[in-house]
N, C-alpha and C positions, 0 to 999 in steps of 0.2 A: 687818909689816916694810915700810919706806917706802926706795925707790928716788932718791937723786940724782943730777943728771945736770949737766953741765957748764955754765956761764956761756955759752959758745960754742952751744951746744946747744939750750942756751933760749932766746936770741936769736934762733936757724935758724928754731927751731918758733911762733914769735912770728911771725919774718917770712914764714913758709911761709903762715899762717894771714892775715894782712894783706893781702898780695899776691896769694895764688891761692887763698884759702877752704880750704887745706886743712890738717886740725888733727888729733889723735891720735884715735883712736876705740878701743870698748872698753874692759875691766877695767882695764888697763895704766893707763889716767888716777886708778886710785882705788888705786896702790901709788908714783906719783912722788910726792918729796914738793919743796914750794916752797922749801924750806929760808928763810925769809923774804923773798923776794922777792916783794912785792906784783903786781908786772908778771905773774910769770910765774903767782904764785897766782890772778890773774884770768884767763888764759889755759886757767889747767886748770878753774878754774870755767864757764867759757866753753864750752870742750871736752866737760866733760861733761855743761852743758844741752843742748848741739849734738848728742853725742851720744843722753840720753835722748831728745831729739825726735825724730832720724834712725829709732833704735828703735822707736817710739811709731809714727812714722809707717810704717815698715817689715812691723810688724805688724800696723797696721790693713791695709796692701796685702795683707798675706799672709793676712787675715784673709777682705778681702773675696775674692781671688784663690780663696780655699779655697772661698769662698760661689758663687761665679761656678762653679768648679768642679763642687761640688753639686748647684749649679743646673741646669748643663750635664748632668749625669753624671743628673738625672732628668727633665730634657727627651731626652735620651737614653732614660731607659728608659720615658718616654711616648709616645716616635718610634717605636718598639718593639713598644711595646702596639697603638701606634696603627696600626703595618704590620701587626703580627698580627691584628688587626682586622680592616686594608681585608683583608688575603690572603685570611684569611675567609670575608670577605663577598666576594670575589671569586671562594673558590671555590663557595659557596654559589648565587651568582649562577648561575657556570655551571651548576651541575649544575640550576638550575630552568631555564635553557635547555633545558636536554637533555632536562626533562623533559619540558618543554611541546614541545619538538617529537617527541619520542615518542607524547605526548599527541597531538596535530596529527596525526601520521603515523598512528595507531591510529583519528582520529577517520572521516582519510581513508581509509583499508583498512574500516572500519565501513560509510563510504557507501558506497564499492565495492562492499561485498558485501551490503548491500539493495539495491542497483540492480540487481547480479545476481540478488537472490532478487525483485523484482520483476519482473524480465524474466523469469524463469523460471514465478511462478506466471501472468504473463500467460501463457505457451507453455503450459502444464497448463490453464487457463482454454480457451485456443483449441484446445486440443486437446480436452479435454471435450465442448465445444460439437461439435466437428465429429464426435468418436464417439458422440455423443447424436442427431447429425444423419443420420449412416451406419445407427445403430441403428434409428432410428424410417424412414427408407428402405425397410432390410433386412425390418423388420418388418411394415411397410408391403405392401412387394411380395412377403412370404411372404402373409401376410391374404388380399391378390387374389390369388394363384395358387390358395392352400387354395380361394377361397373360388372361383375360377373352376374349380377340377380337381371340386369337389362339385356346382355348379349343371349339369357335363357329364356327370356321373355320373348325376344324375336326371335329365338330359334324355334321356338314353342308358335310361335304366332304363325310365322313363313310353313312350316309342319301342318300344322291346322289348315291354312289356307292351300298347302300343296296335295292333301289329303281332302280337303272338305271338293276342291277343282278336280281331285283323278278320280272318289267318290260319284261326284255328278257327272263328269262325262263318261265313267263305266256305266252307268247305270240308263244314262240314254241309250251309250252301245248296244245293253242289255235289251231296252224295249223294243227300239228297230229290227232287233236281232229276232224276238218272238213276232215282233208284228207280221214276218214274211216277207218283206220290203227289203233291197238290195240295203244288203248293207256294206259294200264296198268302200264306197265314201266313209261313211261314219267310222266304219273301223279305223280306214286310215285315218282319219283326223283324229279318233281316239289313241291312237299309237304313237301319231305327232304330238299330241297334246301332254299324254304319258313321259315322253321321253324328253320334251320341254322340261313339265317340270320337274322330272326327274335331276336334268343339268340344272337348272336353279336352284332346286334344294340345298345340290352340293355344291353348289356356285356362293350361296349366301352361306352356307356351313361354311365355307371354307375360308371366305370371305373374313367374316366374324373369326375364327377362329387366328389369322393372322393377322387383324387387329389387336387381335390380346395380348398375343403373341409378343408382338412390337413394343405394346403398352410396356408390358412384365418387363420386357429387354428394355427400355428407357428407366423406367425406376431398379 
């Protein structure tokens, strides 16, 4: 069904379209009809290339708009990716921070405490030394006491024994001596026996005394 429109009308939309470019758009151009009017049937032929183009072009805008869109909407979700990414890698980051300076912090508590345990086996080292030094002292000056308390024991002893021998044979000297009875013999062998042990006394004094002697000079 074809639309006519008035003589007055089509002139308007004629002179609308002349004057200021503006002409019927949409369907409505494909229900008026020219009723023979060449003028105005080129007008609507006009109208509706004008039209198809405006469309045509409208489309491609909307078309690429859509595109641009798209584009946007997956630069979008590469921006996206791309933060989830750095965050990441960011937290990533930090936590190796922290790790390394945990690390660092552990490396330096490590040296701390072999410096302490080197300090310390120095101190056990010098202390060692000094009670191996105390010990061999102690042991030392027990040695020479033992060894001084024995060498007085036999000096004491050999005395006793060199004394208890010139005791008794003075004292025989003595009774032969009162009894009246030669005592020529006895004397002499009292004076032999006196002068005996007089050299052994100092024989073993002296004896002993350069054993000690010797001892002291070797330590």
């Amino acid at each position: 069904m074809k639309i006519k429109i008035g003589d007055d009308t089509k002139k308007e939309l004629i002179r609308l379209a002349e004057t200021k470019s503006i002409s019927l758009e949409g369907n409505i151009l494909k229900v008026i009809d020219a009723d023979g009017d060449e003028e105005f049937d080129a007008y609507l032929k006009d109208s509706i290339e004008k039209d198809t183009t405006k469309r045509k072009k409208r489309l491609e805008i909307t078309k690429q708009i859509q595109k641009q869109n798209n584009e946007l909407l997956e630069g979008k979700d590469k921006i996206e990716t791309i933060n989830s990414q750095l965050k990441a890698a960011l937290e990533e980051a930090e936590e190796s921070r922290k790790e390394a300076l945990a690390a660092k912090e552990q490396a330096e508590n490590s040296m701390i405490d072999a410096h302490h345990a080197r300090e310390e086996a120095e101190k056990a080292k010098t202390e060692a030394i000094n009670a191996k030094d105390i010990a061999e002292s102690d042991l030392d000056f027990m040695q020479k006491k033992t060894q001084f308390e024995l060498i007085g024991t036999i000096v004491k002893v050999a005395l006793w024994v060199i004394l208890g021998v010139g005791v008794i044979t003075t004292a025989v000297f003595v009774i032969a001596l009162f009894s009246g009875k030669d005592t020529t013999i006895v004397g002499s062998t009292w004076s032999n026996i006196v002068g005996i042990l007089l050299t052994n006394a100092f024989s073993i004094i002296g004896t002993i005394m350069g054993v000690k002697y010797a001892s002291e000079k070797k330590h």
